[in-house]
LOKE-103264 format. One record per residue (C-alpha): residue in one letter; x, y, z. Coordinates in steps of 0.05 Angstrom, whole numbers, plus 5000, padded with zeros to 4 digits. Layout:
<marros>
<'A',<X,Y,Z>>
...
</marros>
This chain:
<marros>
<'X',<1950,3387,1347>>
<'X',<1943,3411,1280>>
<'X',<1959,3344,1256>>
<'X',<1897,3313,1288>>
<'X',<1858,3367,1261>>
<'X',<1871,3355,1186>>
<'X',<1870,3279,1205>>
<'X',<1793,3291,1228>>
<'X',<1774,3338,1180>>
<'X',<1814,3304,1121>>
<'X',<1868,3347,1091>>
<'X',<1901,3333,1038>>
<'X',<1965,3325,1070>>
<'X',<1927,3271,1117>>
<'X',<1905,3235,1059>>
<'X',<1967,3229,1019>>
<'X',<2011,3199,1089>>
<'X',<1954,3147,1091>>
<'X',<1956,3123,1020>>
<'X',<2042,3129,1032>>
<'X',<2029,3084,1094>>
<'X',<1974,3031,1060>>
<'X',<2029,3031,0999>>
<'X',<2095,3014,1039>>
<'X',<2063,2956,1078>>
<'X',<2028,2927,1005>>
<'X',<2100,2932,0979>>
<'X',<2126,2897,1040>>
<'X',<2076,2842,1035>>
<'X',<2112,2819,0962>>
<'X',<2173,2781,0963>>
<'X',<2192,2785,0885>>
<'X',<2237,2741,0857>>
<'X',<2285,2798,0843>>
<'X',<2289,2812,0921>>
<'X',<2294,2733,0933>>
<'X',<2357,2728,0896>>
<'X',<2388,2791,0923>>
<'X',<2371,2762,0993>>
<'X',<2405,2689,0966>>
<'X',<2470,2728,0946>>
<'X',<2487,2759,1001>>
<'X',<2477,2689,1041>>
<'X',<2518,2656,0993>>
<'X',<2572,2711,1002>>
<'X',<2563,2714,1074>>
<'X',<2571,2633,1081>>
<'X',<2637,2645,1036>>
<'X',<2663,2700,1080>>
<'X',<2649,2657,1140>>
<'X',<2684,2601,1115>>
<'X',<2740,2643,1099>>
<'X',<2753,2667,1159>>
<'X',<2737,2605,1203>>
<'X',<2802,2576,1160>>
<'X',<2837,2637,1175>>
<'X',<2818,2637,1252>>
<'X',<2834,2559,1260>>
<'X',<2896,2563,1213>>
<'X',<2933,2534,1269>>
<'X',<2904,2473,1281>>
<'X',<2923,2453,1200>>
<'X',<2978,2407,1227>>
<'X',<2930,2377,1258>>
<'X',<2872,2368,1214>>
<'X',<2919,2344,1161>>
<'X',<2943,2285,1216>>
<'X',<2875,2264,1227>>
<'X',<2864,2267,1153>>
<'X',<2921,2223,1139>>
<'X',<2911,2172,1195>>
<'X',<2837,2162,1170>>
<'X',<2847,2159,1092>>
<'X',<2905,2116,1101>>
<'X',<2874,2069,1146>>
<'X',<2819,2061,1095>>
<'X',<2861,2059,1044>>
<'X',<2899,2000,1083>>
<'X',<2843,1958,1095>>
<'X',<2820,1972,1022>>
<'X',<2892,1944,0993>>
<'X',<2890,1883,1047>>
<'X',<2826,1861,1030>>
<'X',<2845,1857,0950>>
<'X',<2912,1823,0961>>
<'X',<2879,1769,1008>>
<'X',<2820,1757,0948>>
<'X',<2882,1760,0899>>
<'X',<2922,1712,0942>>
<'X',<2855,1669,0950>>
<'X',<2857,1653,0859>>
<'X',<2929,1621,0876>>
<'X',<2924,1590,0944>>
<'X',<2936,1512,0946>>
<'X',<2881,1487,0993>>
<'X',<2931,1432,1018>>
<'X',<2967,1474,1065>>
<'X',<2929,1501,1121>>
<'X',<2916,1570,1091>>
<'X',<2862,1561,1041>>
<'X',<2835,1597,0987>>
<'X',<2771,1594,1029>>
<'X',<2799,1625,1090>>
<'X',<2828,1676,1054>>
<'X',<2768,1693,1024>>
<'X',<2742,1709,1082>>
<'X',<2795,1748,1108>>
<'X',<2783,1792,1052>>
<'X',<2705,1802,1062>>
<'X',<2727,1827,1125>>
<'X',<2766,1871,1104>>
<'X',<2734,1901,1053>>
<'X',<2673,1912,1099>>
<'X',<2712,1949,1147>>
<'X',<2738,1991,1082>>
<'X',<2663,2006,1062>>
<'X',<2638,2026,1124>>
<'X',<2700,2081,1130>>
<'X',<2674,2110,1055>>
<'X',<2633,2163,1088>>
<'X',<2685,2179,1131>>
<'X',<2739,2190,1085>>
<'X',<2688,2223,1035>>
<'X',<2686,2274,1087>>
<'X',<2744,2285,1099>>
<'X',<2767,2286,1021>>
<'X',<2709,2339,1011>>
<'X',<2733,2382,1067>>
<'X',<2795,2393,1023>>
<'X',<2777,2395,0955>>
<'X',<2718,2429,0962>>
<'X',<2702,2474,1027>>
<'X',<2655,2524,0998>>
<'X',<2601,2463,0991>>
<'X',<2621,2429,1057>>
<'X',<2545,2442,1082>>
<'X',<2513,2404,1024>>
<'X',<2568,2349,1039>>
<'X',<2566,2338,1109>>
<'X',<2494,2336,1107>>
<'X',<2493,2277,1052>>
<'X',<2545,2250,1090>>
<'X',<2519,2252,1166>>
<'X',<2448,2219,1127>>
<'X',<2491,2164,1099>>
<'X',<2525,2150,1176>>
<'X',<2455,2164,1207>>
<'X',<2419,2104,1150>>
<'X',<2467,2063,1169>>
<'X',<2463,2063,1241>>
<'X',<2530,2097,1245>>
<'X',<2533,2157,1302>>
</marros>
């Protein structure tokens, strides 16, 4: 009751929790720049943590994930070799025989193509291992390379 009182009559007291009040919400209306990169450290440390212990919490699926990572990197890395020995083969092929330099030629195109289009994949996949702590950045470039390209 007394409280209301000063309030109304306008204490001192009254006067000095007002000006407090008016301060604390002018002070919360300014984002400095010291308070921005306070706020972007601890998100950067938090995203590191939860990286951290996502590998920890998953750590038994590695077997797996390294599996995958094979199968895919060495299927690329397949078609990549195949195409460049058939356009190597195609600079000596005698075009008497019934496997010409033409045909192989094109047997390399094709394979090469199917090499390209696995580069985002196996960029992925490579990043994922070499450097987790950016994965976001990555996967982002990566999913808006497979997106432009029509790839889902």
């Amino acid at each position: 009751m007394l409280d209301l009182l000063s309030r109304v009559f306008g204490s001192e007291r009254a006067l000095q929790k007002t000006v407090d009040n008016v301060a604390r919400g002018l002070d919360a209306l300014v984002y400095t720049d010291e308070e921005r990169a306070a706020a972007a450290a601890k998100d950067r440390s938090e995203a590191r943590a939860m990286v951290v212990q996502w590998m920890a919490a998953t750590q038994g699926q590695n077997l797996a994930r390294r599996l995958i990572a094979l199968a895919v990197t060495a299927t690329w890395l397949g078609t990549y070799l195949i195409g460049f020995a058939l356009s190597a083969a195609a600079v000596f092929a005698d075009d008497s025989g019934t496997i010409t330099a033409a045909k192989l030629q094109a047997a390399s195109e094709i394979a090469s193509r199917a090499s390209s289009e696995m580069n985002s994949a196996v960029m992925l996949i490579l990043a994922f291992y070499f450097a987790a702590p950016h994965m976001g950045t990555l996967a982002k470039a990566v999913t808006n390379r497979f997106a432009s390209k029509g790839v889902k």
